[in-house]
C-alpha positions as CSV (number, residue, x, y, z in Angstrom):
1,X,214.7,-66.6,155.2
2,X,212.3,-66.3,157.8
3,X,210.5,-68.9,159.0
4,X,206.5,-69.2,158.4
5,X,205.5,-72.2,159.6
6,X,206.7,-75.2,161.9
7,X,205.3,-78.5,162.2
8,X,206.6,-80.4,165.8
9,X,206.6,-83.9,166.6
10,X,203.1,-84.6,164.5
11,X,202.3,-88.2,164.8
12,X,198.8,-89.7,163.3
13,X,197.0,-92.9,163.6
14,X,194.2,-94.6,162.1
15,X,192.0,-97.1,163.7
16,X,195.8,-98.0,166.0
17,X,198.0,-98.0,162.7
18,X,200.6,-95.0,163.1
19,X,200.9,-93.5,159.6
20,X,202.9,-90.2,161.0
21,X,205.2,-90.8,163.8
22,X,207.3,-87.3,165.3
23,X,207.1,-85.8,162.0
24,X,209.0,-82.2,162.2
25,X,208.3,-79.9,158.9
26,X,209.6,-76.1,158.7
27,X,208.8,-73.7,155.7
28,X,210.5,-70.4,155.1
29,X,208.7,-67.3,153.8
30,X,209.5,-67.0,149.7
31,X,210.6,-70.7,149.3
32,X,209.5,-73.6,147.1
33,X,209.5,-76.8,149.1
34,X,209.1,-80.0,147.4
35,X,207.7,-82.7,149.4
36,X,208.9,-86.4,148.1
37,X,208.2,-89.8,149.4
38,X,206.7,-93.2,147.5
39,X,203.2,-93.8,148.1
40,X,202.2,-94.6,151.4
41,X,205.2,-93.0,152.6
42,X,203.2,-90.0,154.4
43,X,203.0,-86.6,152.6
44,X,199.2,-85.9,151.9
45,X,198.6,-87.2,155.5
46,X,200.9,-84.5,157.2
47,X,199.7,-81.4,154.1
48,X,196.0,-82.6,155.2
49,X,196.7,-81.9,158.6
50,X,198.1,-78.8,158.0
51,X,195.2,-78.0,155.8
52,X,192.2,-79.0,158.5
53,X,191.2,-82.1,156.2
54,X,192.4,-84.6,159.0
55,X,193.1,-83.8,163.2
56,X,196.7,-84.8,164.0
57,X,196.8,-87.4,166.8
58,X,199.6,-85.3,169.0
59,X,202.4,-82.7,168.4
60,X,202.4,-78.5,167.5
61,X,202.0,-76.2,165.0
62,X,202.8,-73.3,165.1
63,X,202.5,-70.1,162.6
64,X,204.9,-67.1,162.4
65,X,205.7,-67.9,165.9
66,X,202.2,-68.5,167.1
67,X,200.7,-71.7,168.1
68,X,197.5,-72.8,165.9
69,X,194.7,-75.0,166.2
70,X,193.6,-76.3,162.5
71,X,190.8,-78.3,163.2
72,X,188.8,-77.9,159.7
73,X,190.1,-76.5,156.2
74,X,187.8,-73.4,157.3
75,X,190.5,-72.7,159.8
76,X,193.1,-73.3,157.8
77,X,191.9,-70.8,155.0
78,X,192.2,-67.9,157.6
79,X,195.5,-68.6,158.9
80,X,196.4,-68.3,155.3
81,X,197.0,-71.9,154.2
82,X,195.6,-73.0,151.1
83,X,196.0,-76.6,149.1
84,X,195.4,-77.7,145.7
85,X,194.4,-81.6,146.2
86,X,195.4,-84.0,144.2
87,X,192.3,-85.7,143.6
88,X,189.3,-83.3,142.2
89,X,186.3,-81.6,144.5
90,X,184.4,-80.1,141.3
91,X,180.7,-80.8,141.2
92,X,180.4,-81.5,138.1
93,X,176.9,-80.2,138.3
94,X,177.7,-76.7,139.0
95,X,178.9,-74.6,136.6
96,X,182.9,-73.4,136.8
97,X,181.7,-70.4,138.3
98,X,179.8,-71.8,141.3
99,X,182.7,-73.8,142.2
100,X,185.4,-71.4,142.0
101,X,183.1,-69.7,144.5
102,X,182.0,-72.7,146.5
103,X,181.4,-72.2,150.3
104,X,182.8,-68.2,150.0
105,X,180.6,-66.8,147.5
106,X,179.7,-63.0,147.6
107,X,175.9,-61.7,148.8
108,X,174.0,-58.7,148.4
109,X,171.6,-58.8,150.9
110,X,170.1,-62.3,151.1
111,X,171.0,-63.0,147.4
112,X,173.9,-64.1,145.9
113,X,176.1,-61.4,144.3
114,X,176.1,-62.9,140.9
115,X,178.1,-60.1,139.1
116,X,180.6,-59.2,141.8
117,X,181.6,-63.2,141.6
118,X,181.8,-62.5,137.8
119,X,183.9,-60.0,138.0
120,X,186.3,-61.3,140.1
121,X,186.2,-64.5,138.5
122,X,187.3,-62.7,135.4
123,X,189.9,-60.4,136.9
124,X,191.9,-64.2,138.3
125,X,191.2,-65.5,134.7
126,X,193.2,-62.9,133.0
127,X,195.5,-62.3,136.2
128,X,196.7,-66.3,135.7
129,X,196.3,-66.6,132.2
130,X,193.0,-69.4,132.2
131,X,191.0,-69.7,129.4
132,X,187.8,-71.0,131.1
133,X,184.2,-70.4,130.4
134,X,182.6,-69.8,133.8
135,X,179.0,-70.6,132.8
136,X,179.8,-74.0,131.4
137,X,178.7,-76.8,133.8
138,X,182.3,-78.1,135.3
139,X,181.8,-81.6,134.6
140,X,181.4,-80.9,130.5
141,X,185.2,-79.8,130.9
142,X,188.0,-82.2,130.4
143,X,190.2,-83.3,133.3
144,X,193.2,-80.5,133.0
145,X,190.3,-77.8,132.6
146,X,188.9,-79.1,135.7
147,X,192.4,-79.0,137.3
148,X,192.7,-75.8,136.4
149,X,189.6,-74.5,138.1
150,X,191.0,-76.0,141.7
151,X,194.6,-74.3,141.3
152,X,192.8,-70.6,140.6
153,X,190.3,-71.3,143.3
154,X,193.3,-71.4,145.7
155,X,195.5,-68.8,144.1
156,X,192.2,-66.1,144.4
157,X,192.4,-66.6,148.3
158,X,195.9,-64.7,148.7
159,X,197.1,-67.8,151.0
160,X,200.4,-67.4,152.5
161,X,201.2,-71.0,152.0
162,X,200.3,-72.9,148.9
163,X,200.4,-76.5,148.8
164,X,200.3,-78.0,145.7
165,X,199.6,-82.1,145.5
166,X,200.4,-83.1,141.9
167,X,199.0,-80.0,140.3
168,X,200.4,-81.0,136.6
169,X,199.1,-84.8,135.8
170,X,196.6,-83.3,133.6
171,X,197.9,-80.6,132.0
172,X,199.2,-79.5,128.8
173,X,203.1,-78.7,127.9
174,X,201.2,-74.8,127.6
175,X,199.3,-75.5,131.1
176,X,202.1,-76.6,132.8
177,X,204.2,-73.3,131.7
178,X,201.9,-71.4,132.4
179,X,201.7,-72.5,136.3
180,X,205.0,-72.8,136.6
181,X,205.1,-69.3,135.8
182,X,202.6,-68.5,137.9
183,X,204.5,-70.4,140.6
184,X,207.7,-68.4,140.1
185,X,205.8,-65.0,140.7
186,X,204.0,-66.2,143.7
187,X,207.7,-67.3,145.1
188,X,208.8,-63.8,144.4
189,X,206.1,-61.9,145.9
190,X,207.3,-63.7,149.1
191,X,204.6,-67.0,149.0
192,X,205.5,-70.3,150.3
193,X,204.8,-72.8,148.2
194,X,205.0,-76.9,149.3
195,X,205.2,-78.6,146.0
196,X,204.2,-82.5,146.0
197,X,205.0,-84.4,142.8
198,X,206.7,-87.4,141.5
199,X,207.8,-85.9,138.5
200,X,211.6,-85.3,139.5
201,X,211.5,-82.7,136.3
202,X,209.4,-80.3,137.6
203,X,211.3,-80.9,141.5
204,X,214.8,-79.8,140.3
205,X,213.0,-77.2,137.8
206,X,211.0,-75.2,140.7
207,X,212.4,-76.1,144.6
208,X,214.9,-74.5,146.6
209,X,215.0,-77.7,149.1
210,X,213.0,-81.0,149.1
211,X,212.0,-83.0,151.8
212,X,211.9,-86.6,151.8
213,X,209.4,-89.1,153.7
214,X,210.0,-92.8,154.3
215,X,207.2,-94.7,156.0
216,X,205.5,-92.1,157.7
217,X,209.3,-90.3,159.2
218,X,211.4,-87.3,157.6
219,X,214.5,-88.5,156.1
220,X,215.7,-85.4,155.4
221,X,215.3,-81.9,154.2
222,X,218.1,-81.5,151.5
223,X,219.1,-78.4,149.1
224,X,217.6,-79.4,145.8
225,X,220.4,-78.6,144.3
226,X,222.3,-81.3,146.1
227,X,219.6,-84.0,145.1
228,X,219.9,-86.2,142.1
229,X,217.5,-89.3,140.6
230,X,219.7,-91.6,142.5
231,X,220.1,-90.2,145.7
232,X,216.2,-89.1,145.2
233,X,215.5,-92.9,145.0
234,X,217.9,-93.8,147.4
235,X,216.1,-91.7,150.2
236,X,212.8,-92.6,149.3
237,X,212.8,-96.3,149.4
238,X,215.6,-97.1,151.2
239,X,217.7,-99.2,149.0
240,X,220.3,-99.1,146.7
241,X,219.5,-97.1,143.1
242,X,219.1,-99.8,140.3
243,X,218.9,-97.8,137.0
244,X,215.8,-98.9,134.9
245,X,216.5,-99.9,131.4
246,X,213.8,-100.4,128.5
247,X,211.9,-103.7,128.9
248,X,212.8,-106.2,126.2
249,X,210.7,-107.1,123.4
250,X,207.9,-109.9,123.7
251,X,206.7,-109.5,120.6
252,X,206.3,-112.2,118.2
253,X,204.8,-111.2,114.5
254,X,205.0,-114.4,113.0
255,X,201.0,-115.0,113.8
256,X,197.9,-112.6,112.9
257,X,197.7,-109.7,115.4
258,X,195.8,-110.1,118.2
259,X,194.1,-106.8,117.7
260,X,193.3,-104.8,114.7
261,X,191.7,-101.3,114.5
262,X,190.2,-100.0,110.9
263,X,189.0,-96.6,110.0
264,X,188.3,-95.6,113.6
265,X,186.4,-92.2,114.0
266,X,184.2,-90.7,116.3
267,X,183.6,-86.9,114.7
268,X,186.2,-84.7,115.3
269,X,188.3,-86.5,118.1
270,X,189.0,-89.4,116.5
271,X,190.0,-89.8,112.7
272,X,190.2,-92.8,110.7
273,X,193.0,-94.1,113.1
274,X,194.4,-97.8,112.4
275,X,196.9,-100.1,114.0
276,X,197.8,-103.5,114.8
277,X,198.8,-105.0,118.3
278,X,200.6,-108.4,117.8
279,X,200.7,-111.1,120.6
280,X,203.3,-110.3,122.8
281,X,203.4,-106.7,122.1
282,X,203.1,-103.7,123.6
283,X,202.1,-100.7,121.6
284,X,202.8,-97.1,123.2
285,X,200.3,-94.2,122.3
286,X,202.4,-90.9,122.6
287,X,201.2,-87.3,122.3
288,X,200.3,-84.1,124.2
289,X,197.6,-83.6,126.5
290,X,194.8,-83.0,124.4
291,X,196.1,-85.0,121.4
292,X,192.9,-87.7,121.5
293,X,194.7,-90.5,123.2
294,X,192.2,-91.4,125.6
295,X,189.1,-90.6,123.2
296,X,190.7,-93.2,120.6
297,X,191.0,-96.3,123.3
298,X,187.7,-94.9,124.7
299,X,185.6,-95.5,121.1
300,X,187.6,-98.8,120.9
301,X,186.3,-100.1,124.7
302,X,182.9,-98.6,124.2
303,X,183.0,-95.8,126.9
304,X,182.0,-93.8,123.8
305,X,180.2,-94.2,120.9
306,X,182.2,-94.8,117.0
307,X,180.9,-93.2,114.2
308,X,182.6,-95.8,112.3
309,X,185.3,-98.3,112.0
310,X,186.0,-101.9,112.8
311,X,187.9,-103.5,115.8
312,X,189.0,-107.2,115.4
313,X,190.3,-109.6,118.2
314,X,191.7,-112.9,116.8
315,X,191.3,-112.0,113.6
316,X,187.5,-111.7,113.6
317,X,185.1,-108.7,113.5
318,X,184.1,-108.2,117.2
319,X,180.5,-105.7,117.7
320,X,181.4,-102.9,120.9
321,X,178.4,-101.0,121.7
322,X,179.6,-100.7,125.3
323,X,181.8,-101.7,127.9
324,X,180.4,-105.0,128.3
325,X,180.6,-105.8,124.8
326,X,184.4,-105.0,125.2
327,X,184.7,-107.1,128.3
328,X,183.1,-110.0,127.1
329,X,185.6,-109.7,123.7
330,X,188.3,-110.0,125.9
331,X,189.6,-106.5,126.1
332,X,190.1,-104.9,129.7
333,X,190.5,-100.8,130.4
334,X,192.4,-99.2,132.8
335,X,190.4,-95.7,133.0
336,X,193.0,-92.5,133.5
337,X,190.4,-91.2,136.0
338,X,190.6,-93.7,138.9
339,X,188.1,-92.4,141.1
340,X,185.5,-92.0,138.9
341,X,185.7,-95.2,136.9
342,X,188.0,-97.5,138.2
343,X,187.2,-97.5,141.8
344,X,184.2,-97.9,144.3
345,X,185.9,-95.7,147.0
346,X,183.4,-96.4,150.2
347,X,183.8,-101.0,149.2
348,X,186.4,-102.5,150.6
349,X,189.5,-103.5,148.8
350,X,189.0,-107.0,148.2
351,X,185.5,-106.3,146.6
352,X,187.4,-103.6,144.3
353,X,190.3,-106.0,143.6
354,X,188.0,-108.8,142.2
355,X,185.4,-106.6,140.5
356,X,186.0,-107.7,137.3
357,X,186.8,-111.2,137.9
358,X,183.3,-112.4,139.7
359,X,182.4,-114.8,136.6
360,X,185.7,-116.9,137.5
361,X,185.1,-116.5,140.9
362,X,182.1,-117.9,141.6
363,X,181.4,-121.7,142.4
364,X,178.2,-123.3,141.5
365,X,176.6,-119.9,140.2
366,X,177.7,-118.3,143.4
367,X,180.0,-115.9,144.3
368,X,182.6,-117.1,146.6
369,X,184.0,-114.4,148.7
370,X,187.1,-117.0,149.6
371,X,187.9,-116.8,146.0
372,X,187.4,-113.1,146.0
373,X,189.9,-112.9,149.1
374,X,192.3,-115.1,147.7
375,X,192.2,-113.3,144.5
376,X,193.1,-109.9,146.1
377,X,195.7,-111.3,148.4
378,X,197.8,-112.5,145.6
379,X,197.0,-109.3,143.6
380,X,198.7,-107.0,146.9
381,X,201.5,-109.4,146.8
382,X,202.3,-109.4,143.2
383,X,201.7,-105.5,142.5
384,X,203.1,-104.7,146.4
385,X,199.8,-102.7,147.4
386,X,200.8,-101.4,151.3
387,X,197.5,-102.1,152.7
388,X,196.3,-103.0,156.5
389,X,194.1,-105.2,155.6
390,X,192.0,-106.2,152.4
391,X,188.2,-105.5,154.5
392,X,189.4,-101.5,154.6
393,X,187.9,-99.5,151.9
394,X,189.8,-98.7,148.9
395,X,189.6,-94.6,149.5
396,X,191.5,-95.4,152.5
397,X,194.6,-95.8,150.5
398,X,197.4,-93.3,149.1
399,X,196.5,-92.5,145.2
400,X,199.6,-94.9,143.9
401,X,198.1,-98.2,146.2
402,X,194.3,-97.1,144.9
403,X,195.9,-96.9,141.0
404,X,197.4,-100.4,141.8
405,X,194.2,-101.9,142.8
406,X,192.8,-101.1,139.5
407,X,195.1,-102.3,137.6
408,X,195.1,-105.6,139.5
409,X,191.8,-106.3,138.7
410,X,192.0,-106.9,134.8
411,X,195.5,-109.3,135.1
412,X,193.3,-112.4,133.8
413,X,194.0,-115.0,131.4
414,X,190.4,-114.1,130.2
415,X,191.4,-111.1,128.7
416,X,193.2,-110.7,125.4
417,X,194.3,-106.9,124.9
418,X,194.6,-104.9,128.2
419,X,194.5,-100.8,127.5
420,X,195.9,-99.0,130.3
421,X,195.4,-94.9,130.4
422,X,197.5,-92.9,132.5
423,X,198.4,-95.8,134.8
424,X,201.4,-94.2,136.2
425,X,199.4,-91.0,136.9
426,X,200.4,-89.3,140.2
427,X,202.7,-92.4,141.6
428,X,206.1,-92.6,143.0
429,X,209.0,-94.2,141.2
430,X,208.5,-97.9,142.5
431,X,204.9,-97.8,142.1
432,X,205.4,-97.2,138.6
433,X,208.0,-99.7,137.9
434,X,205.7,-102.7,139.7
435,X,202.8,-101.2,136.9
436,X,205.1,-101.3,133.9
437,X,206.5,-105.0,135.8
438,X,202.6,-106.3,135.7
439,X,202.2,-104.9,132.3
440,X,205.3,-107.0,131.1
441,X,204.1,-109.8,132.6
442,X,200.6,-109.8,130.8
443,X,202.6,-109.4,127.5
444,X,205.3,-112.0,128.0
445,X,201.9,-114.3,127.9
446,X,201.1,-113.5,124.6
447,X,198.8,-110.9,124.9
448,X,198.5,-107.3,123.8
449,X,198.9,-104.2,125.9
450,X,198.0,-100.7,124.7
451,X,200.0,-97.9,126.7
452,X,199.3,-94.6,127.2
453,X,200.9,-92.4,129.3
454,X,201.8,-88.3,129.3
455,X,205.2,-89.0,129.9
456,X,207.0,-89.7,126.5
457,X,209.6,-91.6,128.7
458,X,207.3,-93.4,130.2
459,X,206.2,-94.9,126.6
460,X,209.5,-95.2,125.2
461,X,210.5,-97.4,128.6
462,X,208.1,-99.7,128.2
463,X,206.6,-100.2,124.2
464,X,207.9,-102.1,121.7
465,X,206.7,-99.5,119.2
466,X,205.2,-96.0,119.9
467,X,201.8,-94.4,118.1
468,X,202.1,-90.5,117.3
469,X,198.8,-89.2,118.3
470,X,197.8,-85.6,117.1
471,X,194.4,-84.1,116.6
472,X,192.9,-87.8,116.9
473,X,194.8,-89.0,114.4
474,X,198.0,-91.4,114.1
475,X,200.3,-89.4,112.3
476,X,203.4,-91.6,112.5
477,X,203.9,-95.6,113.9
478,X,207.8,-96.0,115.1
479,X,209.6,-99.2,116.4
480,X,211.2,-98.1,119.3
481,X,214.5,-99.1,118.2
482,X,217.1,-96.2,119.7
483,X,214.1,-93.5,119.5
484,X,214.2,-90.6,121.7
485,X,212.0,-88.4,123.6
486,X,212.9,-85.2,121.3
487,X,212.3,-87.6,118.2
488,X,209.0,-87.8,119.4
489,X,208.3,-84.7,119.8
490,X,209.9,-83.4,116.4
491,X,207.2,-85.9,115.0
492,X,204.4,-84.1,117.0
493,X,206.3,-80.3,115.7
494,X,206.4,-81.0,112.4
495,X,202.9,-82.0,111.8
496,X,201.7,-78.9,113.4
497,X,203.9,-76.8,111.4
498,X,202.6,-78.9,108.2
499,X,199.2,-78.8,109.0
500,X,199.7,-74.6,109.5
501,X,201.2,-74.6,106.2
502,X,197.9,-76.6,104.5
503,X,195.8,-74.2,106.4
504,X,197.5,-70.8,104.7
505,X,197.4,-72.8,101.2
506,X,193.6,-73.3,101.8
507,X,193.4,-69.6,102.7
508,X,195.1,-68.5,99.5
């Protein structure tokens, strides 16, 4: 293959800490590169360099055998590099179309060439298969719609290089195909594509090599082929591979549940959905994208509004008009959208960290900012947050040590039933296992823990029985005793094919 791009000796530092350090990268024309490392480890610091979003602090890089400057993502767009990021840029003000065209739309004169965007915007649509209404305002859209506008902004720009930063954690099984596809034919049309992800699936499913980062150094670059979830792991952290096996059971039913939903709805998204969480147990929701996980635990908190149904704690009728109301009954939320609601990105970690946690905190009716520090220094420890120091603010951190300082801040004896959404979303192996660790932890105290997560695995790893979500509704309740991931989904098949079959009887 001929090579498109190399990347010599980049080193990069912030405020004297060395995050990069003689980093060397290549990329062949026509390949598929995955990019691995745990969080922290250096990967969106060296693809933002190469994309303009941050200036290197020394070293070369140069393009089809030319020496470039990439000062700004400007620059980088017309040397033909292009990134999907893995945290959103939509303004969800603007309709789809206005960001798909943000900063590069099309004038006639001094206006704005309204139906030459349109048209192209349409021609992309059908070129990449997306279903998306361009007049809609983007923020109305759910998450994997809103994903989906980012990757076709970057495919319409004919890049030559296409990095793609945990593109799938909110799509659909059909979404997810479909870009793979997409992937595939960009590959064969001779695109380079750098694919960052911690899904080791989609790694061995798409790359022709992967290269592996370790505290801000290159490993390696290895044949995927070669690779395996052990050696993977190996590379990545540095240790020996310990194989994971399914938590054990906390759960004691002996008592009344610690939880109990009734007749749950909320129009069409959620329909009359009950369950029970017992103390000590944790309860896994599984389902597709789209299934109404997150709008069931999101009528329970508060976030939205119930049409009906009851939610008991302890056994007694609690009132939830809001958030608050859900706090103060003891239930805490891990939101599956961290930067919108789990995070003030500019305050500094400690602030984030203890959020939640200023009642307890506070001596004589005052806040006590040693109690806050104190707080967040055992929470780093505990959860292993790599941090420089807990004044930085929280947007300074990788996405896997930002998702672990939301979690940290609802581990409290205050709290009764902890509902955590997506809390592995777009983090590396270890990262994961310290959340599912922390999650143990809170059950082994006799508390309840709700679990959501895309990943089927993920569920089955960790609950002691699993929820099949569909169409807001729990159509089945399994004890994960020796289930499996394709068990699951037969579940999730064969109520589609029934409810298809109820659908043609109605139509006779």
């Amino acid at each position: 293959m001929d090579k498109i791009l190399n990347m010599n000796k980049i080193s990069k530092s912030f405020s004297g800490v060395t995050v990069l350090e003689d980093v060397d990268f290549t990329l062949s024309k026509g390949e598929i590169r995955a990019l691995l490392g745990a969080n922290g480890a250096g990967k969106s610091t060296l693809m933002k360099i190469l994309c303009g979003v941050l200036k290197k602090t020394s070293g070369t890089i140069m393009m089809n055998d030319r020496e470039i400057d990439i000062s700004n993502p400007q620059q980088a767009r017309e040397q033909g590099i292009g990134i999907v990021h893995q945290e959103l840029s939509i303004i969800p003000t603007l309709t789809v179309l206005d960001n798909f065209f943000l900063g590069r739309e099309l004038k006639k004169g001094q206006m704005l060439d309204q139906s030459g965007m349109r048209e192209i915007f349409i021609q992309n649509s059908q070129e990449f298969n997306f279903d998306i209404n361009p007049d809609v305002k983007a923020g109305s859209l759910p998450v994997a719609k809103q994903q989906m506008i980012e990757i076709m902004k970057i495919l319409s720009q004919d890049a030559q290089i296409i990095i793609m930063d945990e593109p799938t954690t909110s799509l659909t099984r059909d979404e997810k195909k479909n870009l793979f596809d997409i992937i595939l034919r960009l590959r064969d049309k001779g695109k380079t594509i750098v694919y960052i992800s911690h899904i080791l699936e989609e790694i061995f499913l798409l790359s022709n090599s992967t290269t592996i980062m370790r505290n801000g150094h290159v490993v390696g670059t290895f044949p995927t082929a070669e690779l395996s979830e052990k050696s993977i792991s190996e590379y990545m952290s540095g240790s020996e591979y310990v194989e994971k096996k399914k938590a054990k059971s906390f759960r004691d039913t002996s008592g009344e549940p610690i939880m109990e939903v009734r007749n749950l709805t909320r129009g069409k998204s959620v329909q009359d959905v009950s369950f029970r969480v017992c103390p000590g147990e944790i309860v896994g929701f599984a389902g597709l994208v789209g299934a109404g996980r997150s709008e069931i635990v999101r009528a329970i908190y508060g976030a939205d509004k119930k049409t009906k149904g009851t939610v008991m704690i302890g056994g007694k009728v609690v009132k939830i008009g809001s958030p608050k109301d859900a706090i103060k009954n003891g239930i805490g939320f891990i939101p599956e959208d961290r930067k919108r609601e789990g995070l003030i990105l500019k305050q500094e970690i400690f602030k984030n960290a203890s959020l939640v946690q200023l009642k307890k905190l506070r001596s004589y009716h005052l806040l006590n900012e040693a109690r806050e520090k104190q707080f967040t220094k055992e929470a780093v420890e505990n959860l292993s947050i790599k941090i420089s120091s807990i004044h930085d603010p929280v947007q300074k951190l990788s996405g896997g040590n930002q998702q672990k300082v939301v979690v940290s801040k609802w581990f409290s004896d205050e709290f009764q039933v902890l509902i955590l959404d997506e809390p592995t979303k777009g983090i590396d192996i270890g990262a994961k296992e310290d959340i599912f660790k922390a999650a143990e932890e809170f059950a082994k105290l006799g508390k309840g823990v709700i679990f959501i997560s895309s990943d089927i695995d993920e569920v089955l790893r960790i609950a002691d029985k699993v929820l099949v979500i569909r169409d807001g509704k729990v159509i089945k309740e399994i004890e994960n005793k020796d289930i499996t991931q394709k068990d699951i989904m037969n579940v999730i098949l064969q109520y589609s094919d029934q409810e298809e079959t109820n659908e043609e009887d109605e139509e006779v």
